[in-house]
C-alpha positions as CSV (number, residue, x, y, z in Angstrom):
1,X,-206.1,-155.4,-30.3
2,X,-205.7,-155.3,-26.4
3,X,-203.5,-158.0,-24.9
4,X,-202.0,-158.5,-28.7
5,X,-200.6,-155.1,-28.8
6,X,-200.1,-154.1,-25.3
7,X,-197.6,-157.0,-23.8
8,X,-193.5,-157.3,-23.3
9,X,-193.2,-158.9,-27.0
10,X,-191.4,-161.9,-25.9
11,X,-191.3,-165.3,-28.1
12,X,-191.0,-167.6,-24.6
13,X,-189.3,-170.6,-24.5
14,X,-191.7,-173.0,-22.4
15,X,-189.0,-173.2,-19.4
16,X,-191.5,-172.0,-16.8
17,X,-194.5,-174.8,-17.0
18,X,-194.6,-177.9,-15.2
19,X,-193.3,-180.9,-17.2
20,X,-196.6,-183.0,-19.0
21,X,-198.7,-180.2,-19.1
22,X,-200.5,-178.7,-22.1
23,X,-199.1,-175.4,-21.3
24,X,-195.5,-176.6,-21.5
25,X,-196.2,-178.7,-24.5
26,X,-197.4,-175.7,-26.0
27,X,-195.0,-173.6,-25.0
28,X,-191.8,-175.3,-26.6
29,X,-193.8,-176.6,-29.9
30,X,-195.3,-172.3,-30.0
31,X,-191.0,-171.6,-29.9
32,X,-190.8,-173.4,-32.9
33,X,-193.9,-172.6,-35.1
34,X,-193.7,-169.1,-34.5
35,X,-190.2,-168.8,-35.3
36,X,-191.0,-170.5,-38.7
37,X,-194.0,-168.8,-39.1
38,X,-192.2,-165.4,-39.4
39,X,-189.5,-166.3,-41.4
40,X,-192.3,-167.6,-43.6
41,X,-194.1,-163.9,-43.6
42,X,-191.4,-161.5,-43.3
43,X,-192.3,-160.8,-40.0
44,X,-189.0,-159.0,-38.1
45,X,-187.9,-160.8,-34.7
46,X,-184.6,-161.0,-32.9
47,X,-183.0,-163.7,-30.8
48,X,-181.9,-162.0,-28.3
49,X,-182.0,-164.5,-25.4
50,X,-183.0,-164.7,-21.7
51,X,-181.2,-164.7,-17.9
52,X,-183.1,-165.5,-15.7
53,X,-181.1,-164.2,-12.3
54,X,-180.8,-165.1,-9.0
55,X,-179.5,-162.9,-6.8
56,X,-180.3,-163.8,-3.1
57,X,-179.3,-167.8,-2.4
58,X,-183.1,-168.7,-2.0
59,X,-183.5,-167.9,-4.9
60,X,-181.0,-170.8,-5.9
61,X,-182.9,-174.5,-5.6
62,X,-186.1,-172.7,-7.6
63,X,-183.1,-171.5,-10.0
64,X,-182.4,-175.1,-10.5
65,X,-186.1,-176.2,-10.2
66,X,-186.4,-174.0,-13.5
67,X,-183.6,-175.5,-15.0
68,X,-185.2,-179.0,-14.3
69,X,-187.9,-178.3,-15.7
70,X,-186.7,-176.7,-18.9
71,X,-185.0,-180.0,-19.9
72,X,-188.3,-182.4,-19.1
73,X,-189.7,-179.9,-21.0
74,X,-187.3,-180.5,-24.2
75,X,-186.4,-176.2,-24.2
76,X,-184.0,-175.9,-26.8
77,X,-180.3,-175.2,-26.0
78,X,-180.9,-174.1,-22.2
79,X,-177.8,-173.8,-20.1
80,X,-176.8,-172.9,-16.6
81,X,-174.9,-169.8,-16.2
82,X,-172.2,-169.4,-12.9
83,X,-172.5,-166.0,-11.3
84,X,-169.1,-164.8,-12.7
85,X,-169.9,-165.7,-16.2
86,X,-173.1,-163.6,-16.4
87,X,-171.2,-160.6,-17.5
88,X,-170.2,-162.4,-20.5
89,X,-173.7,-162.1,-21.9
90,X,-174.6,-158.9,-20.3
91,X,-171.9,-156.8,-18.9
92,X,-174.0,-154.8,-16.7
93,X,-176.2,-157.9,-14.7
94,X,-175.0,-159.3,-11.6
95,X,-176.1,-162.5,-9.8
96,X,-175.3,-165.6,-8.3
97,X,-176.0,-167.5,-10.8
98,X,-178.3,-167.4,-14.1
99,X,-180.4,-169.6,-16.8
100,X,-179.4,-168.9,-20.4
101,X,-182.3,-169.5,-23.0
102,X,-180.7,-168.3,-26.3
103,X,-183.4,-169.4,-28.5
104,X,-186.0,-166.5,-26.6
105,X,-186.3,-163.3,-28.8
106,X,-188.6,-160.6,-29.2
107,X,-191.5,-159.6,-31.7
108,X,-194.3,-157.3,-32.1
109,X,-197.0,-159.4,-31.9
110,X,-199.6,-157.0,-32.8
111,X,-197.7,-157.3,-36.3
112,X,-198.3,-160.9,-35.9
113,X,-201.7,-160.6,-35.3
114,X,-202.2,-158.1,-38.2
115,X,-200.0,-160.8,-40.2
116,X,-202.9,-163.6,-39.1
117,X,-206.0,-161.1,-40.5
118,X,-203.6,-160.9,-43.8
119,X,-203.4,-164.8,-43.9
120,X,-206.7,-165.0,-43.5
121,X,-208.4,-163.0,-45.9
122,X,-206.0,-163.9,-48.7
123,X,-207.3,-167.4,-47.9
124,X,-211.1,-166.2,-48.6
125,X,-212.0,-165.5,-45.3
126,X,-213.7,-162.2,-44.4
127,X,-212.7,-159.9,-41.0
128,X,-215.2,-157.7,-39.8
129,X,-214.4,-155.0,-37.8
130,X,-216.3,-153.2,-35.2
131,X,-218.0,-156.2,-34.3
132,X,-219.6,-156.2,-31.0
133,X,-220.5,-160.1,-29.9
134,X,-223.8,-158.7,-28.6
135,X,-225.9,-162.5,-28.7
136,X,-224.4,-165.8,-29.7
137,X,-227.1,-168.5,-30.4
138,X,-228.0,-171.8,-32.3
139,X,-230.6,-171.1,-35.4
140,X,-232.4,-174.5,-36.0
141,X,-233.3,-173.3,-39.4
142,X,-229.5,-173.3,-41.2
143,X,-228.0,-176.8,-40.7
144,X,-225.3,-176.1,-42.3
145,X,-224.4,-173.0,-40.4
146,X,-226.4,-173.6,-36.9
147,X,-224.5,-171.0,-35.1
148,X,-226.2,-167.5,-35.1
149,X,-223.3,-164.5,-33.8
150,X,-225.1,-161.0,-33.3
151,X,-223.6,-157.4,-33.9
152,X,-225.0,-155.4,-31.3
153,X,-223.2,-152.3,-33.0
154,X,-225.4,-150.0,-34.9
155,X,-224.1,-148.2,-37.9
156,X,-224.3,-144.6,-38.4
157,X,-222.4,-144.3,-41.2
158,X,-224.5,-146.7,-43.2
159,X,-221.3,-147.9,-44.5
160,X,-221.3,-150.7,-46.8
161,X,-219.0,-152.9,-45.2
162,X,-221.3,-153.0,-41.6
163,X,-222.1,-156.5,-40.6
164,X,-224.9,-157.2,-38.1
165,X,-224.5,-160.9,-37.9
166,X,-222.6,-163.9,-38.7
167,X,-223.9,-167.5,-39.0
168,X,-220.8,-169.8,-38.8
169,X,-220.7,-173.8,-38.3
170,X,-217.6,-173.3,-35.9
171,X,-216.7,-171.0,-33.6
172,X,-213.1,-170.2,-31.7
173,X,-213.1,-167.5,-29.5
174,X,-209.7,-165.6,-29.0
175,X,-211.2,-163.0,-26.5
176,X,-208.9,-162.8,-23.9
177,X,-209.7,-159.9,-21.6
178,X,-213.4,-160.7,-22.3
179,X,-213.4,-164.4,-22.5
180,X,-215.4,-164.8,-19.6
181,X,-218.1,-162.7,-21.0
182,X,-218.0,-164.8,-24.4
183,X,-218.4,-168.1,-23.0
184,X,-221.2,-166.9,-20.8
185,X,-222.7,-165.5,-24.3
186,X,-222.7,-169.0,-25.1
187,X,-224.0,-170.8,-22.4
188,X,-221.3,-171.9,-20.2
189,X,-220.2,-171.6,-16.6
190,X,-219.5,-168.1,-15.7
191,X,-216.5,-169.7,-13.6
192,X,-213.7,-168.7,-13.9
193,X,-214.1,-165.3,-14.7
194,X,-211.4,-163.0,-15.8
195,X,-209.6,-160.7,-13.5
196,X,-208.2,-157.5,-15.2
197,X,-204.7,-156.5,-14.1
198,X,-202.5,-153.7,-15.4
199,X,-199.4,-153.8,-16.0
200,X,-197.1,-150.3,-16.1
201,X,-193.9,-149.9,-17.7
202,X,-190.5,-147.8,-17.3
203,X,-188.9,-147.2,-19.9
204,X,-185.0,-146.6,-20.6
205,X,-183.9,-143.4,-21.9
206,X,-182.2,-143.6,-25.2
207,X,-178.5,-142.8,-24.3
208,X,-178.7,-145.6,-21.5
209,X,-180.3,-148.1,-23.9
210,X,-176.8,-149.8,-24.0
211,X,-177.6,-150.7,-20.7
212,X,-179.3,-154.3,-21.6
213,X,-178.8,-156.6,-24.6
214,X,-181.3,-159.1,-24.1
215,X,-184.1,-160.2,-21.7
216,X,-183.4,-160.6,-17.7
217,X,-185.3,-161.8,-15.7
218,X,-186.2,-162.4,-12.1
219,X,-186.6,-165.8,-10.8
220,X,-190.2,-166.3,-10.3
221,X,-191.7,-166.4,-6.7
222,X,-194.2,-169.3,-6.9
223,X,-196.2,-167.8,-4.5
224,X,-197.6,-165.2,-7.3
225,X,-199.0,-165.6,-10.6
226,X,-196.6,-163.3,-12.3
227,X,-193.3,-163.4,-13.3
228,X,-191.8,-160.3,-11.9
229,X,-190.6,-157.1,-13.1
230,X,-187.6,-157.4,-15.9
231,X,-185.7,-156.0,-18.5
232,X,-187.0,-156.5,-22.0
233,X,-185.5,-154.9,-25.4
234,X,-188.1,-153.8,-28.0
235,X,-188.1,-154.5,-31.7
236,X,-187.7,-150.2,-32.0
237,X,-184.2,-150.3,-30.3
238,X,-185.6,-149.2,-26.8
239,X,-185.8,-151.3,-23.6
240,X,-188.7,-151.7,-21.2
241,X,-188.9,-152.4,-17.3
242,X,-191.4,-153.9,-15.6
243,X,-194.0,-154.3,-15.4
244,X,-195.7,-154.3,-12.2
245,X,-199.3,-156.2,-11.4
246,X,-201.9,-153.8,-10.3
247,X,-205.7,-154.4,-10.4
248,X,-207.0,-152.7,-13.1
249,X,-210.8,-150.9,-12.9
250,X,-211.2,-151.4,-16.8
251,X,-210.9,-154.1,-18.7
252,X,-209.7,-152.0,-22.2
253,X,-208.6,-148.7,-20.3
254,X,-204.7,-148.3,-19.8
255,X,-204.4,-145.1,-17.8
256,X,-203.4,-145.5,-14.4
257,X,-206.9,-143.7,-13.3
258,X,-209.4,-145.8,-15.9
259,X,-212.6,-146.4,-14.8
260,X,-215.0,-148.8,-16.4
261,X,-218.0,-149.0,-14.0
262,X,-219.7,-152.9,-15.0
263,X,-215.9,-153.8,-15.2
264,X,-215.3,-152.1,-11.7
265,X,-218.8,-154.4,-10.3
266,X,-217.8,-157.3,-11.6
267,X,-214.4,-157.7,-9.9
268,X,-215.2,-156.4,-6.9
269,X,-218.5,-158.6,-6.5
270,X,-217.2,-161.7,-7.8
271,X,-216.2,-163.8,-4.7
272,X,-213.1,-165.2,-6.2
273,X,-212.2,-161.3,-6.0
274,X,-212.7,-161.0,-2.0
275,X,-210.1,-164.4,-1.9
276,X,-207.5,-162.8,-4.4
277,X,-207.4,-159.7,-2.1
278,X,-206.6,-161.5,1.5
279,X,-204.8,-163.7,0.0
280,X,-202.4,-161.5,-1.4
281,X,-202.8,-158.0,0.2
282,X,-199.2,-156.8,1.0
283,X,-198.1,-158.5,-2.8
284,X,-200.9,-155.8,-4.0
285,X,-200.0,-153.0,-2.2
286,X,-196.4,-153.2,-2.8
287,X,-197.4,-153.2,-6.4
288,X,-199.7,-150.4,-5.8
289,X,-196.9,-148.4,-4.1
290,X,-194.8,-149.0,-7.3
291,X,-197.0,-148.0,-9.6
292,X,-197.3,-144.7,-8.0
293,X,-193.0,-144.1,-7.5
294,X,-191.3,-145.4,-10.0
295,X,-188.1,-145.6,-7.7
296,X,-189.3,-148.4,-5.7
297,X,-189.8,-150.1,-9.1
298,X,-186.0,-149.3,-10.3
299,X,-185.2,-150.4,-6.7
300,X,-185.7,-154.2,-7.4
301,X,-184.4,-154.2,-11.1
302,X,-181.0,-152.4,-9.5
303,X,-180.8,-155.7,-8.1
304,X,-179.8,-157.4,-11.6
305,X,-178.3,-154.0,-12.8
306,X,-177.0,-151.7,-9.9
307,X,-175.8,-149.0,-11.9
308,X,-179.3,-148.4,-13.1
309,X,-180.7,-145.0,-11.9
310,X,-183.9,-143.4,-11.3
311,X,-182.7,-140.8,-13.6
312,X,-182.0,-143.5,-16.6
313,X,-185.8,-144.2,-16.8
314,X,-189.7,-142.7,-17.8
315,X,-193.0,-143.8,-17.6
316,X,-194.0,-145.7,-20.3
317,X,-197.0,-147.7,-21.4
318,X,-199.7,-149.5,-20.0
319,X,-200.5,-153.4,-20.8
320,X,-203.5,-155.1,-19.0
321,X,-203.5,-159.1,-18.3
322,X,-206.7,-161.5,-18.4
323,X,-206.0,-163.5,-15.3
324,X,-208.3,-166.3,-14.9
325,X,-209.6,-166.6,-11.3
């Protein structure tokens, strides 16, 4: 599991999206269902809530643009916070003024994923592992099941379980990082294709883990397609910062120095690539430059918690984002 196991773990709320669309929709009715969906299976969460903070007054109309939008958007129980009153949820964030979401929480969705496979196969179904999507195709001769998938994976073990190909009437592709790659397997436009970006965390030492109770969050600048660095608890009791948005080389490699050589060529010869870079080359190189000291990172989150030091934090682990470009 790559994007599955390697993300912040939050259960968002839907307040970002723009009202009407499917993402929003999504969004708010995901809140619910996943919420039920682990009480149902035993799957540990907490509620911990959400600020997002603004700290410099521009941030302040796209503060109440959120806002806005989380109520066309039907977010549950979403409420604006005055700058005075943000200690009241966390004692250690400052701001001007804050967005409370106290139905966000946090899971470890790679336990929810694993909770899915569990679902599944008590339902009858079958999950092969170690399957490699080498050649997806139609076979004219099984109606029933017209859709041929190939295992391009040998199998040196001769172990019994080895599957080299699956003949299926549907198919749902939950690739992510490789979804691109998938749908051109299938026959589709190679457009848009997926852009691999890493993102690093810090992590908060475990004396100054009292630091944060819950999520906080920058006020998104519209102008990128991230959300910014923030603080986020962990289901283990620690608390994780960041993370930043750098350009990865490999599409499954989470080392700051992975290289992946036909994931490397793809991204830097797709056009959409060439656009992405002019477009947002200081964005990328400040990014770069935090990726490399951690104190220009623990710079911008002093600005939500200014007693945070460079001392309170280490490096922690790698996630890597499918952004379609």
């Amino acid at each position: 599991m790559h994007q599955s196991g390697h993300n912040s773990g939050v259960i968002h709320a839907g307040i970002y999206y723009a009202p009407g669309s499917l993402k929003a929709k999504l969004c708010v009715e995901g809140l619910k269902r996943s919420y039920e969906y682990l009480d149902a299976n035993s799957v540990p969460y907490k509620k911990c809530g959400k600020l997002i903070v603004a700290v410099k007054e521009s941030e302040l109309p796209r503060l109440d643009d959120l806002y806005d939008r989380s109520q066309k958007n039907n977010v549950p129980n979403v409420s604006v916070i005055p700058g005075e009153k943000i200690k009241d949820i966390e004692p250690n964030c400052v701001g001007l003024k804050a967005i409370h979401s106290p139905e966000t929480g946090i899971v470890d969705w790679r336990k929810v994923a694993l909770s899915y496979a569990d679902n599944f196969v008590s339902s009858g179904g079958t999950v092969c592992k170690s399957f490699k999507a080498d050649a997806i195709s139609e076979c004219s001769e099984n109606v029933d099941y017209p859709v041929l998938i190939r295992n391009a994976q040998d199998n040196p073990g001769n172990t019994s379980n080895h599957v080299s190909e699956v003949a299926c009437k549907y198919v749902i592709t939950c690739a992510g990082l490789q979804s691109d790659r998938i749908s051109q397997k299938t026959g589709c436009s190679p457009h848009p294709a997926i852009m691999p970006f890493r993102g690093d965390y810090l992590v908060l030492k475990p004396e100054k883990s009292s630091l944060v109770k819950g999520n906080i969050y920058p006020v998104p600048d519209p102008r990128f397609p991230f959300l910014g660095v923030h603080f986020t608890p962990r289901m283990n009791g620690s608390i994780w910062l960041g993370p930043n948005a750098v350009l990865s080389l490999d599409r499954e490699g989470y080392g700051r120095f992975s290289f992946n050589f036909k994931d490397s060529k793809d991204a830097i010869f797709y056009p959409g690539f060439r656009k992405l870079v002019f477009r947002y080359l200081r964005y990328g190189v400040n990014e770069f430059l935090g990726a490399v000291f951690i104190g220009r990172q623990v710079k911008q989150l002093q600005m939500f918690v200014p007693s945070l030091k460079v001392s309170d934090v280490i490096r922690g682990p790698s996630g890597i984002r499918a952004q379609a470009i």
